[in-house]
N, C-alpha and C positions, 0 to 999 in steps of 0.2 A: 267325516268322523274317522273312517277308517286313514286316512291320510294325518290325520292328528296323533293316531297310533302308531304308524309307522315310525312320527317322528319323535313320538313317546320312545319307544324302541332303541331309535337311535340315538339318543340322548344317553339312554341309561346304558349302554353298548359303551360310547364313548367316556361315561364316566368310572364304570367297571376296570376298562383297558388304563384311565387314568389312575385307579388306586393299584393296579396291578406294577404300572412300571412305578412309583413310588416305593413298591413292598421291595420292587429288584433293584431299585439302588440303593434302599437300607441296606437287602443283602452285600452288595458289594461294600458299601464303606464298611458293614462289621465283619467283613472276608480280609479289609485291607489291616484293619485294627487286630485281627489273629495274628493274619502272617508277621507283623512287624514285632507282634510279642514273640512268635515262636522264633524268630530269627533273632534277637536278644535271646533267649535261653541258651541256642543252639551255639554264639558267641560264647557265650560264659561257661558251656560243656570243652568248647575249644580251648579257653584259658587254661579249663583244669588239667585237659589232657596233655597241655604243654607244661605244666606244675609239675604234671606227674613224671612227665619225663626226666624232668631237670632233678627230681628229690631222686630218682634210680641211678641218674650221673652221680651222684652228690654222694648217693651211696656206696658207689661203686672204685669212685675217686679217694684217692692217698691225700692229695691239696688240701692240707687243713684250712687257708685261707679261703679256698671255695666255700668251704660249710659254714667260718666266722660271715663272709660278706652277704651267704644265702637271707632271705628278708620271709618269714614265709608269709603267703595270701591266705592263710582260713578266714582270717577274720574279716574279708573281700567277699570269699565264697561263701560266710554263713548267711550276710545278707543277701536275701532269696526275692526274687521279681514277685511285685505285687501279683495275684491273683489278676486275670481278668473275665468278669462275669460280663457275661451279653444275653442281653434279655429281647428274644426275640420277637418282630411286629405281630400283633394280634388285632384281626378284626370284629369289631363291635357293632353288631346289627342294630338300627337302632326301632321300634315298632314300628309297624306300618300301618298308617289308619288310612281305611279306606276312604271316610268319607270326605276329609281334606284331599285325597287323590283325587277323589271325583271332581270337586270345585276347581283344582288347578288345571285340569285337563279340558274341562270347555263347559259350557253351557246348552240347554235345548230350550229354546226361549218356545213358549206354552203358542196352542195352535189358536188363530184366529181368525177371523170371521169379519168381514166388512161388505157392504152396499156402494155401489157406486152409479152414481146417472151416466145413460148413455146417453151421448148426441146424437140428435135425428140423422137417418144418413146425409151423406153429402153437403153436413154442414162441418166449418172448422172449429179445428179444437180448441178448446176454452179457453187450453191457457197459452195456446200462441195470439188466439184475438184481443187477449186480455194487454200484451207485450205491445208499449208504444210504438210506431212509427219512427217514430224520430226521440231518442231519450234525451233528459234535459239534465243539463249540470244547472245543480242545486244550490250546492255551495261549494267553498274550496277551503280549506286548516292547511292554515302554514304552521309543520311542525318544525321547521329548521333543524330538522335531523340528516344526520351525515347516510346517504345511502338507506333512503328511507324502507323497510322491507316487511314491517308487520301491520297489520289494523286488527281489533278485536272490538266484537260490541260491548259496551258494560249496561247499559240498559240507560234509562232518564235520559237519550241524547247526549252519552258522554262515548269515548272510546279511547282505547292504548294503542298505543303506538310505539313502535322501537324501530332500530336501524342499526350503524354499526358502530355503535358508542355503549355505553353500557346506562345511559338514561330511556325509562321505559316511562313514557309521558301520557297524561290521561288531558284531554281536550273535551270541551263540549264541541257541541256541532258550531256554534258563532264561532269558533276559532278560541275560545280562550282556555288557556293552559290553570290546569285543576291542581294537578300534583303531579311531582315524578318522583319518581325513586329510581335507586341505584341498586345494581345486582349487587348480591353476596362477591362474586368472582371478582367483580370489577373489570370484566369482560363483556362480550356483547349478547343479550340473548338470541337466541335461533329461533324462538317460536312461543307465542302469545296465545293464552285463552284465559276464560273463565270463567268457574264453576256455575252451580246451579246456587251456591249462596253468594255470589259477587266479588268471590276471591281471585287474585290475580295467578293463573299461573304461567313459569316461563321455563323454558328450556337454556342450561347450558352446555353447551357441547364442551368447553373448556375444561368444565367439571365433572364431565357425566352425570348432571344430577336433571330434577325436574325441579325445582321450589314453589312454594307456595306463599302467598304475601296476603296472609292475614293480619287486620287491625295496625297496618301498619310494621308487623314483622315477619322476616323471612324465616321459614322455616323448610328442610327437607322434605321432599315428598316420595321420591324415586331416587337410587342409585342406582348404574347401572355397572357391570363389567364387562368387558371386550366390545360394549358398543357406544354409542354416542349420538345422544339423542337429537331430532331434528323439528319437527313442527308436530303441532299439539291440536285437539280438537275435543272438547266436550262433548256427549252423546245427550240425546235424550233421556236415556235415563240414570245420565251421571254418572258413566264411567269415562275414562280420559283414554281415547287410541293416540296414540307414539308413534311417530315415521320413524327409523334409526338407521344406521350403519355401522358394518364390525369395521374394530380398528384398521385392517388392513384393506379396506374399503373396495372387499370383495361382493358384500351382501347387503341388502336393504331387505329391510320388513317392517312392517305395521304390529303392534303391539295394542290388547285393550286389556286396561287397569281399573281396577275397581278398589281407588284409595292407591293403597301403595304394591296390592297382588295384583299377579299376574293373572288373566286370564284366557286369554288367545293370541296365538300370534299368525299372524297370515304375514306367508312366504313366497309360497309356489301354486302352481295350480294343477290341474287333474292328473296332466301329465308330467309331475314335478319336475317342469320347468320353474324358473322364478319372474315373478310377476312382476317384479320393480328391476329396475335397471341397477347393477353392483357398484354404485358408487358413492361418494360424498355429496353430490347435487345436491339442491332442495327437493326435497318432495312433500307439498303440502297436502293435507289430510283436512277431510270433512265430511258428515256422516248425512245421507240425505233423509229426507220423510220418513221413507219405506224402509230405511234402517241399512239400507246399501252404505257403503264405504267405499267413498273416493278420491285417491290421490292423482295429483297434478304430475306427473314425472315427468322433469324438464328436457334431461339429458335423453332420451327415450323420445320424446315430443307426442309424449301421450298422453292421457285421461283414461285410468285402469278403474273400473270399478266390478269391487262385488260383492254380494250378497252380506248379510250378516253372517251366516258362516264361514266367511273366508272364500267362497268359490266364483270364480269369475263368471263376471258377464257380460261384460261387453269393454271394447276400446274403443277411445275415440281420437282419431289422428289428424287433426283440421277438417275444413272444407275447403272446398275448390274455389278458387275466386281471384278476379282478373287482377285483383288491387290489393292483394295480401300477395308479397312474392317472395318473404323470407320463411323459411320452416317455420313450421307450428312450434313453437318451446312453451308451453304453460309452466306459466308459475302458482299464481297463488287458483287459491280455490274456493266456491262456498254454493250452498243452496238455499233456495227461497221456500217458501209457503207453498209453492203450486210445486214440488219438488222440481223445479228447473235447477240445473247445472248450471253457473259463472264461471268461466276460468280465464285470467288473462295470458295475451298472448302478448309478450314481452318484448319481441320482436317486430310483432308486425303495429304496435300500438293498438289492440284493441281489447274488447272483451267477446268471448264465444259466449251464447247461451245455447242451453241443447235438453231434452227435454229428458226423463231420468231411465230412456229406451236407448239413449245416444244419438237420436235425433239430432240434428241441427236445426235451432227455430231460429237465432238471428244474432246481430252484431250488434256492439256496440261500440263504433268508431267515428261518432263526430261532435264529441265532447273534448278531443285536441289531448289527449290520451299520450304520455309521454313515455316509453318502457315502463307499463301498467305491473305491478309486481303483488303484494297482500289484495286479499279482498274479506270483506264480511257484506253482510247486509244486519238492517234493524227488525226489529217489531213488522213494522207498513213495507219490509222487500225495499228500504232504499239502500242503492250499492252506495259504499265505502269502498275507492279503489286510490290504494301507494301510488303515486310514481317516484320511481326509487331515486330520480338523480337532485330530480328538482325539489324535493321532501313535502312534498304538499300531499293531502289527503281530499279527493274529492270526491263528494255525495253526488248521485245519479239516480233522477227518478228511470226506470227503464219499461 
C-alpha cells in the first residue's frame, strides 16, 4: 500500500513538472510575439526620426525643387500597429472527489476465512498423487494457423485460437472450425481471453487497444498511451489483468481493469526493483485459485508470481534435469482446480507443472510436444497446449 503511494506521488510529481513546462513555453512564444511587435514600433519611431530630419533639411534649404519633389509620410505614420493583447495561462483546479481517488488507487479485498484437510504425516500430497504418471494426448485441432500462439477456453468444448494473421478461429475439440473473425486492425492479435459472459476478448498492440467481440461486433474496450498491450487473463471475479510495455520498451507491468478503469498496476517489488523483465517479449498472465498472479516472463526465463496485492512471492527458474539442456524460457501460462502451475517450456518441448508454493511436481514431455507456446485448460483440468510452428492444438489429460 505504501509503495502504491509512493507511486501515487510520483505520478502527480510528474504530471505537475509537465503543466509547469507547458506554462514556460507559452511564456516564451508570448515573450517572442512582444518583442517582434515592440521591434515594428521601435522601426516605425526610426522612420519618423529620419522624416524629421529631412522636414529641418527642407527647412533650412533655398532648393525649391527640394521642397516640390519632398512626398510627405503622415498619412504612413497615422496608421498606428494594431494593439497586441496577451492573455495570460491560468490554471483551473478541477474538484477533487475523494471517493473516486480511493477506487483508482487500489482495493483491500475483505478478510477470509477457510478450512483445510491435513494429510496424515508421511503421506503424499494430494494433488501431486492426483497428477498421472504418464499424461495422455487426447486429441489434436489442426488450426492451420501461421505461427500458432494463443488458446482460450470458451466453455461447451469449444476454444479461440490466434496466431500471426489477423483470423482468431473458434474450434470445438473434434477439430471442427465454428467461426472466425477478423480483427478491427487487420493485424494480428497478441493475446486472447474471455469474459465471465462468453465474450471474446483480444489485445492489439498495433492499436494500443483491448476489444471486445460481442454478438458478433467489435467494440473498444481499453486504450491505452505510451504503452502497448500484450496478453490478457480474466479473473475470478471478472476483472481483466494486462501484461504491457512502454513504447520505448523500457518497462513491463501488469495492469487490473475492472471494465474499462484502472485499478492496480504491479511493477516493482519491495525493494523497487521491477519484477518483469523491460521489454517487448511475451509475457503471459494468469490469475491462480488463491488470487496470486502469475506471469510467464520469457526473456527473463521465469515464472514471477504474486500475491493479489501486487507483492512478490516467489520465482520459479526451471528444474534441474539430465534431459532438458536448453534455458528454461516459458511462454504461455495457466492454472488448474488444484491451483497447480502449467507453463510451457518452449525450448526444451515440454510442459512444467509446479505446485502454487513454486514447488516442482512434474513434466509433461512425452506427448511429442513441438516448441509448446499458449496454454488454457477446461472445466475437467484438460490441457490445451499451441505448438506454434506446426499450428495444431493439443488436448492433454495430465
Amino acid at each position: 500500500m505504501s509503495k502504491q503511494g509512493e507511486q501515487w506521488h510520483r505520478e502527480i510529481d510528474i504530471i505537475i513538472n509537465r503543466m509547469k513546462t507547458e506554462i514556460s513555453e507559452i511564456k516564451v512564444k508570448h515573450r517572442h510575439i512582444l518583442q517582434k511587435h515592440l521591434d515594428e514600433i521601435r522601426q516605425i519611431q526610426s522612420l519618423i526620426k529620419e522624416t524629421f530630419l529631412i522636414l529641418m533639411e527642407l527647412e533650412r534649404s533655398t532648393e525649391v525643387s527640394l521642397i516640390i519633389e519632398y512626398s510627405s509620410k503622415n498619412r504612413e505614420f497615422r496608421n498606428l500597429q494594431p494593439k497586441v493583447q496577451v492573455k495570460l495561462p491560468t490554471f483551473i483546479p478541477k474538484p477533487i472527489d475523494r471517493n473516486k481517488l480511493y477506487t483508482l488507487v487500489g482495493e483491500i479485498t475483505p478478510l477470509s476465512t477457510a478450512t483445510e484437510e491435513v494429510s496424515p504425516l508421511n503421506q503424499p500430497n494430494a494433488s501431486v498423487r492426483k497428477l498421472l504418471d504418464e499424461p495422455k494426448l487426447v486429441a489434436t485441432v489442426q488450426t492451420t494457423h501461421t505461427k500458432l500462439r494463443n488458446v482460450t477456453y470458451l466453455g461447451k468444448d469449444k476454444i479461440w485460437t490466434s496466431g500471426e494473421t489477423n483470423d482468431i478461429k473458434c474450434f470445438n475439440i473434434n477439430g471442427s472450425l465454428l467461426q472466425t473473425i477478423k480483427t478491427k486492425s487487420e493485424k494480428c492479435p497478441n493475446g486472447l481471453a474471455v469474459d465471465s459472459d462468453g465474450n471474446l476478448l483480444y489485445s492489439d498492440r498495433s492499436a494500443k487497444i483491448v476489444n471486445k467481440v460481442k454478438n458478433g461486433q467489435t467494440e473498444e474496450l481499453i486504450r491505452l498511451q505510451g504503452w502497448l498491450p500484450s496478453q490478457l487473463c480474466v479473473t475470478s471475479t471478472g476483472d481483466l489483468l494486462v501484461t504491457m510495455f512502454s513504447d520505448d520498451n523500457t518497462q513491463s507491468i501488469a495492469v487490473r481493469y475492472s471494465g474499462s478503469t484502472e485499478k492496480q498496476t504491479i511493477q516493482f517489488d519491495d525493494e523497487g526493483k521491477p519484477l518483469y523483465s523491460g521489454n517487448q517479449y511475451i509475457k503471459y498472465i494468469t490469475e491462480n485459485r488463491n488470487h496470486d498472479i502469475c506471469v510467464a516472463d520469457f526473456l527473463a526465463g521465469a515464472v514471477v508470481v504474486v500475491n493479489h496485492g501486487g507483492k512478490l512471492r516467489w520465482r520459479y527458474t526451471g528444474h534441474p534435469s539430465v534431459t532438458k539442456n536448453e534455458p528454461f524460457k516459458p511462454w504461455g501460462i495457466t492454472t488448474d482446480s488444484k491451483s497447480r502451475i502449467l507453463t510451457s517450456d518452449y525450448k526444451n518441448h515440454c510442459i512444467h507443472i509446479v505446485d502454487q508454493n513454486g514447488q516442482f511436481l512434474h513434466y509433461i514431455d512425452n506427448c511429442d510436444l513441438k516448441y509448446p507456446t499458449g496454454l488454457c485448460v477446461d472445466n475437467n483440468d484438460n490441457l490445451f497446449v499451441c505448438e506454434v510452428y506446426i499450428g495444431n492444438v493439443k488436448e492433454i489429460k495430465y
